[in-house]
C-alpha positions in Angstrom: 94.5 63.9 -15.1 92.4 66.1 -16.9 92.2 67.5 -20.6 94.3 69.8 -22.6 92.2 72.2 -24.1 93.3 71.1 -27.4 91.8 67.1 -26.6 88.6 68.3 -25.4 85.9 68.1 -28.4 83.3 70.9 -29.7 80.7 68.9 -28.1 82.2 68.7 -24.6 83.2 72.5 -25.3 79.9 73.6 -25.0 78.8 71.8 -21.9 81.8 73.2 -20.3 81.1 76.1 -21.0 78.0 76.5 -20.1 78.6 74.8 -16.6 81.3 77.1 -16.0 78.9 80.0 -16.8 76.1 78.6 -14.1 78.1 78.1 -11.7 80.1 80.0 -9.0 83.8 78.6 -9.7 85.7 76.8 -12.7 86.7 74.1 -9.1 82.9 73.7 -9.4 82.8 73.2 -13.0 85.5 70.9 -12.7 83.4 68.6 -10.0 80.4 69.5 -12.2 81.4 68.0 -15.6 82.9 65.0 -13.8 79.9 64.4 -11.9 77.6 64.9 -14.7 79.3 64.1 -18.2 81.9 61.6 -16.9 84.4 63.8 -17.9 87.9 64.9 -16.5 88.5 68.5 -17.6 91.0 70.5 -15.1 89.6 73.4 -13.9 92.8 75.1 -15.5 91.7 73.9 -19.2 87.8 75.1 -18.1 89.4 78.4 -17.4 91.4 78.5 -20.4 88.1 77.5 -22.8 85.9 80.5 -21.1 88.6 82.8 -22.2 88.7 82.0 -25.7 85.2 82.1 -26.1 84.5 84.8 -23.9 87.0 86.3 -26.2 85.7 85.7 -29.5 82.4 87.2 -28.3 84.0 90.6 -27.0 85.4 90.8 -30.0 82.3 89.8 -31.9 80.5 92.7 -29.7 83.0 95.4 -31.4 82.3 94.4 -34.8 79.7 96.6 -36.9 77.5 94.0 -38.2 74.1 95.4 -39.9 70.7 93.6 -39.4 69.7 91.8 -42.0 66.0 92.8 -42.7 64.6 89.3 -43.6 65.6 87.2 -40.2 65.2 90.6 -38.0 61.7 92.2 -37.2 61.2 95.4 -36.3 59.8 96.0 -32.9 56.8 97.6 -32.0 58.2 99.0 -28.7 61.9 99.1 -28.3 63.2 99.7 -24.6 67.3 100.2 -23.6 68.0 100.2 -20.1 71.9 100.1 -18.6 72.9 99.9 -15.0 75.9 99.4 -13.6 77.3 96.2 -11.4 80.3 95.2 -9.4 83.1 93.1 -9.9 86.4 92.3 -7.9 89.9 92.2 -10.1 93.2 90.9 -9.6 96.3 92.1 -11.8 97.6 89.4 -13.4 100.8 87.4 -14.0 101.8 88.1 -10.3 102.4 84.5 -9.1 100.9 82.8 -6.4 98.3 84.6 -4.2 95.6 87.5 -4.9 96.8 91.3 -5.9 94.1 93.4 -6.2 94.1 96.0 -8.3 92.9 99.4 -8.1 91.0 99.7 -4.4 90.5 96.3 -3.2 90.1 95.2 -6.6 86.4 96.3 -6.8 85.9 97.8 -10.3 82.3 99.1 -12.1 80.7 96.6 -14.8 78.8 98.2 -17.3 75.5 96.3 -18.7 72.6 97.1 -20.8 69.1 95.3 -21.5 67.5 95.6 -24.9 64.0 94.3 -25.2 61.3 94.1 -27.9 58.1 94.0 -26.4 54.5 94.4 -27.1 52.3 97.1 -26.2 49.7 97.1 -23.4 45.9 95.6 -24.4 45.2 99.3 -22.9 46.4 102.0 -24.8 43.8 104.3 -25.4 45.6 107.9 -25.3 43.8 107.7 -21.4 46.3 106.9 -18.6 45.7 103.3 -17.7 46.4 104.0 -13.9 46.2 107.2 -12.3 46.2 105.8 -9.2 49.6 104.9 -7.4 50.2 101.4 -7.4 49.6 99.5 -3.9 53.1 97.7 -4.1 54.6 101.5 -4.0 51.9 102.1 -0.8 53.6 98.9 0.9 56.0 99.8 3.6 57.8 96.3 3.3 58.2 97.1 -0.4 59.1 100.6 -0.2 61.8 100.1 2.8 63.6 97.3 0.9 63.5 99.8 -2.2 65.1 102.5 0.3 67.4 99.9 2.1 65.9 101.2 5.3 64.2 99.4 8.4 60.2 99.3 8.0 58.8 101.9 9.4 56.3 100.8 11.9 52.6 102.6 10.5 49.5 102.0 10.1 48.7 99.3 7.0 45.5 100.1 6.1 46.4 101.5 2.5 47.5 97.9 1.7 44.6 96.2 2.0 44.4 94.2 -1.3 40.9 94.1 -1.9 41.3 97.6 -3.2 44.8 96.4 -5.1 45.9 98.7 -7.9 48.4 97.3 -10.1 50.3 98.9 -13.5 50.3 96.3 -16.1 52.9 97.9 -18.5 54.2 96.4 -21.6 55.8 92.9 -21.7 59.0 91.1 -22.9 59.0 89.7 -26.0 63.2 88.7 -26.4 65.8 90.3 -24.7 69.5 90.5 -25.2 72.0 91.4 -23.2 75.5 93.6 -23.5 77.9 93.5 -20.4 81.7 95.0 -20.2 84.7 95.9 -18.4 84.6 99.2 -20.8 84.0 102.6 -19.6 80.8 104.5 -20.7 82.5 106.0 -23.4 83.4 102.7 -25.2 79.8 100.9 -24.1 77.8 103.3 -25.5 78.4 102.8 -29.3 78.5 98.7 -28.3 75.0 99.7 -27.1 74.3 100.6 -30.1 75.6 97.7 -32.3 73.4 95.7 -30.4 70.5 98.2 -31.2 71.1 98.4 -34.7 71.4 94.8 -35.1 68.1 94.2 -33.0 66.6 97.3 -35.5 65.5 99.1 -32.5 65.8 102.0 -34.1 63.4 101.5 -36.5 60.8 100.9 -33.8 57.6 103.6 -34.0 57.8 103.6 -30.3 61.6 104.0 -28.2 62.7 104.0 -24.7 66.0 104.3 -22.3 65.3 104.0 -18.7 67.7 104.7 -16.6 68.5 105.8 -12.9 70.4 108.9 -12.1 73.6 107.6 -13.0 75.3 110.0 -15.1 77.0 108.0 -18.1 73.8 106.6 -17.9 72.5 109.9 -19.5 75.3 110.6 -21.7 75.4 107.3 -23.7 71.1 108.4 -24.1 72.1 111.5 -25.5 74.5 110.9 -27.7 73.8 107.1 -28.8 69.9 107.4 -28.3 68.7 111.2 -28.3 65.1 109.9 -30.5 64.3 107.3 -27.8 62.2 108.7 -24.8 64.3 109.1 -21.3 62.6 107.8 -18.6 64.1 107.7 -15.1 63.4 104.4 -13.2 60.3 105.5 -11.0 61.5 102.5 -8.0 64.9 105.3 -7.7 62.9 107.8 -7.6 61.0 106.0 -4.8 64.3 105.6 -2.9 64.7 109.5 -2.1 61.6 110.5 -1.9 61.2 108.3 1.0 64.4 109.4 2.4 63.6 112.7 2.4 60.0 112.0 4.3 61.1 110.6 7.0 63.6 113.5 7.7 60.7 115.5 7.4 58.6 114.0 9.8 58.8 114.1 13.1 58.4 110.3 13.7 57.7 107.7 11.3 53.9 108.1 11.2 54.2 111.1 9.7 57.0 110.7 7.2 54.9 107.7 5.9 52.1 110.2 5.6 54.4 113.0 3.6 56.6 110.0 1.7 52.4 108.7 0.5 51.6 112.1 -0.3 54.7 113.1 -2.5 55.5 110.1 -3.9 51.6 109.9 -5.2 52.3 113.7 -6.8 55.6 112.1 -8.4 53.4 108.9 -10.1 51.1 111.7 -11.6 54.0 113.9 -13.4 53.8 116.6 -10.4 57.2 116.3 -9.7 57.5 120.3 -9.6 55.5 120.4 -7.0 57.4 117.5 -4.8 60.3 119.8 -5.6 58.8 123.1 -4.1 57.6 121.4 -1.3 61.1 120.0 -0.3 63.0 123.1 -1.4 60.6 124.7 1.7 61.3 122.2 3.9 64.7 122.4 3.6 64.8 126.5 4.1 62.5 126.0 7.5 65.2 123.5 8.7 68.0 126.2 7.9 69.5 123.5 5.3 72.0 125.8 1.9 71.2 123.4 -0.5 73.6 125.4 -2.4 76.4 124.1 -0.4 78.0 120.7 0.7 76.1 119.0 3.3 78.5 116.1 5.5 77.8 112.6 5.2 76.5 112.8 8.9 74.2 115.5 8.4 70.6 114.3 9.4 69.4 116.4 6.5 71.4 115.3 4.1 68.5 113.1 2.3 66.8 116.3 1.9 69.0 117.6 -0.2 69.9 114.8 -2.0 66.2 114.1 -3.0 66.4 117.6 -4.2 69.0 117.5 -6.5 68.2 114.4 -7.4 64.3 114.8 -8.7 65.7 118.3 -10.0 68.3 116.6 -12.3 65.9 114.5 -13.5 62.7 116.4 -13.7 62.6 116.2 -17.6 62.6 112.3 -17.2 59.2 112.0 -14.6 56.7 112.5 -17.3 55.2 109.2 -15.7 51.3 109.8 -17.0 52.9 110.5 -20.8 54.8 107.7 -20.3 52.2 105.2 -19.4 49.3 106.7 -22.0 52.0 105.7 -24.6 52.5 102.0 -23.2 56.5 102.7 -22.3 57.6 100.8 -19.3 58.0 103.3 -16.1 60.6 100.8 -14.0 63.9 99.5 -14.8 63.0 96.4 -12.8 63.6 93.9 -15.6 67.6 95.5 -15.1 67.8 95.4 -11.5 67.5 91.4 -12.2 69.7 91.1 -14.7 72.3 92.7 -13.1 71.6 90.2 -10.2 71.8 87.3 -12.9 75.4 88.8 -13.7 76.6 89.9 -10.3 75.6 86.0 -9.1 78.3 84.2 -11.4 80.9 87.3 -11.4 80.6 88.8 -8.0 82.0 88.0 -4.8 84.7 88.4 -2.2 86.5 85.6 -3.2 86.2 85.9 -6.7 88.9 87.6 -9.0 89.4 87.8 -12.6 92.4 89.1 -13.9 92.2 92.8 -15.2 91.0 93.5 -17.6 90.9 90.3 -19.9 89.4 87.6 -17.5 86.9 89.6 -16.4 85.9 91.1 -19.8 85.3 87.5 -21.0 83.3 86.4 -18.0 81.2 89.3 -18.6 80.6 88.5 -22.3 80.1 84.9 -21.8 77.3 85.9 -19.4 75.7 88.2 -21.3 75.5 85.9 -24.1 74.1 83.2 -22.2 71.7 85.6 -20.4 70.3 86.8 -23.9 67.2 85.6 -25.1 68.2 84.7 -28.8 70.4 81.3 -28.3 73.1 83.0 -29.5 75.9 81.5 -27.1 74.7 78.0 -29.0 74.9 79.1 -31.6 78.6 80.6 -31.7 79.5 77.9 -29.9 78.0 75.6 -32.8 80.3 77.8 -35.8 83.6 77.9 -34.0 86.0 76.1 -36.1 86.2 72.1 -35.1 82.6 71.8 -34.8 81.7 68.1 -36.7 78.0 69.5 -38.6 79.4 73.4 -39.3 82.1 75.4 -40.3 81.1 79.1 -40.6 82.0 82.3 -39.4 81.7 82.6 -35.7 79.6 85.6 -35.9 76.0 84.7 -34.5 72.7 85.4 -36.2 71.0 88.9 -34.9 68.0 88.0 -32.9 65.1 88.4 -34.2 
């Protein structure tokens, strides 16, 4: 028989709870800590434990706590990206069996990255590669960005003895936010997590986002001083699109996809915008009016509204003389990282308070700062400290 929550000591708490944030099901936690500690804790009593301190962090996550100057530095680059993920609910208190709720249970996550990093060895005020990167001239690379077959073409471009690579800023510590909350509610616990972090007292902001619209909103009114930058790897996905609709076979939609996306790396995106705005009046196409799922021009038009929307975010040369990061790439992971312990056909937390704790426990283990630990060392029963369960801000 395994433990009551109540028997099961701060110690064993915290392996529990990470187990049951590493892997895919509190039944695998279970067979994990029995396996590993020598332990019997029901999965029941696991579940029950990832609640509560799931819990105490989303409720730690709503708090306004400022940084305190002397453990927090300031960053010399500051970077916020959010992105949204997937999770599948259940209402609760409904007995025996899965009920879904809303459509098939499948509701948005919200989550956010915010990293310090350091700047480039090569800012000079010169653009540090004018040239497009080879990995964006790969047609592997560039139909799994555009989720479509690889076109058969010529690979010549490729060859990587002529390799050209953008070596942007890097990672110093990250931490993570993730929620159930709509963009409304995130974007001030955004930036709690910013002003903790002292992000903005950074010389040098960013927010990268896709084309997500409450991606845009929370920028502008939670971070209009950082500098937008739309994820150049989305950008990649309809401007690819929309070549191969242009040409005739896929030889010569590689040629046009090379040839705009190369204008779009080098801040011309006005230009990449004329040039589809022609093609789609030669092919008859109202981009004024709604185009049908079905409609083999539809990725024309949707790469023009699209890279129109977001035109004031392409400044890519600007963005790369100043050292900002130009891809969100660093978020499409994370929200892998999340999506691979809260994500899946069979699983489903109950709405909205299992799955708002998953996703806080996750976040907090996914951070960069040891803060899960460390909450986990000041909840009340631990044997060496009795504090507040507020973690320290990262530094």
């Amino acid at each position: 028989m395994g433990m009551d929550s109540r028997e099961v000591t701060p110690e064993l708490v915290r392996a529990v709870v990470h187990l049951a944030n590493e892997v895919r099901s509190f039944g695998r936690a279970e067979t994990a800590t029995w396996r590993v500690l020598g332990r019997r804790v029901s999965q029941s009593t696991i579940r029950r434990l990832v609640h509560q301190v799931g819990g105490e962090l989303a409720e730690w996550a709503q708090q306004e706590q400022p940084a305190n100057d002397q453990q927090v530095a300031i960053p010399r680059l500051a970077v916020v990206s959010c992105d949204g993920g997937r999770i599948r609910t259940r209402v609760p208190g409904q007995g025996r069996g899965v009920h879904p709720s809303g459509e098939n249970g499948w509701r948005e996550t919200k989550n956010a990255s915010l990293e310090r990093m350091s700047l480039p060895e090569n800012v000079s005020g010169d653009d540090p590669c004018p040239d497009l990167p080879t990995s964006f001239r790969s047609a592997e690379k560039v139909a799994n960005i555009a989720e479509k077959p690889v076109p058969n073409v010529d690979r010549a471009d490729e060859d990587k003895s002529t390799r050209v690579v953008y070596r942007g800023p890097r990672r110093v510590l990250r931490t993570v936010v993730s929620s159930m909350a709509c963009s409304e509610q995130f974007g001030p616990m955004m930036k709690r997590e910013a002003r903790r972090r002292r992000f903005f007292d950074a010389p040098l902001r960013a927010f990268l986002g896709d084309g997500l619209n409450w991606n845009w909103s929370i920028w502008k009114e939670h971070f209009p001083t950082f500098v937008p930058v739309l994820d150049f790897v989305h950008a990649i996905h309809y401007v690819f699109a929309a070549a191969m609709c242009i040409g005739s076979d896929e030889s010569e939609g590689w040629t046009i996809y090379k040839q705009y996306v190369t204008l779009c790396w080098q801040g011309r995106v006005d230009l990449v915008i004329e040039k589809l705005i022609d093609a789609s009046t030669a092919r008859g196409v109202d981009l004024q009016g709604r185009i049908a799922d079905e409609d083999p021009n539809k990725p024309l038009a949707d790469a023009v509204r699209y890279l129109t929307n977001n035109r004031s975010r392409m400044d890519y040369p600007a963005y790369r003389r100043a050292g900002l990061p130009v891809t969100s790439s660093a978020m499409e992971s994370l929200i892998k990282q999340i999506n691979q312990r809260v994500k899946g056909t069979e699983m489903f937390w109950d709405d909205p308070q299992g799955a708002e704790s998953i996703l806080h426990l996750r976040a907090a283990a996914l951070s960069q700062d040891d803060r899960l630990d460390r909450h986990l060392s000041r909840r009340p029963g631990w044997p060496f400290l009795r504090r507040s369960t507020i973690p320290t801000t990262a530094t």
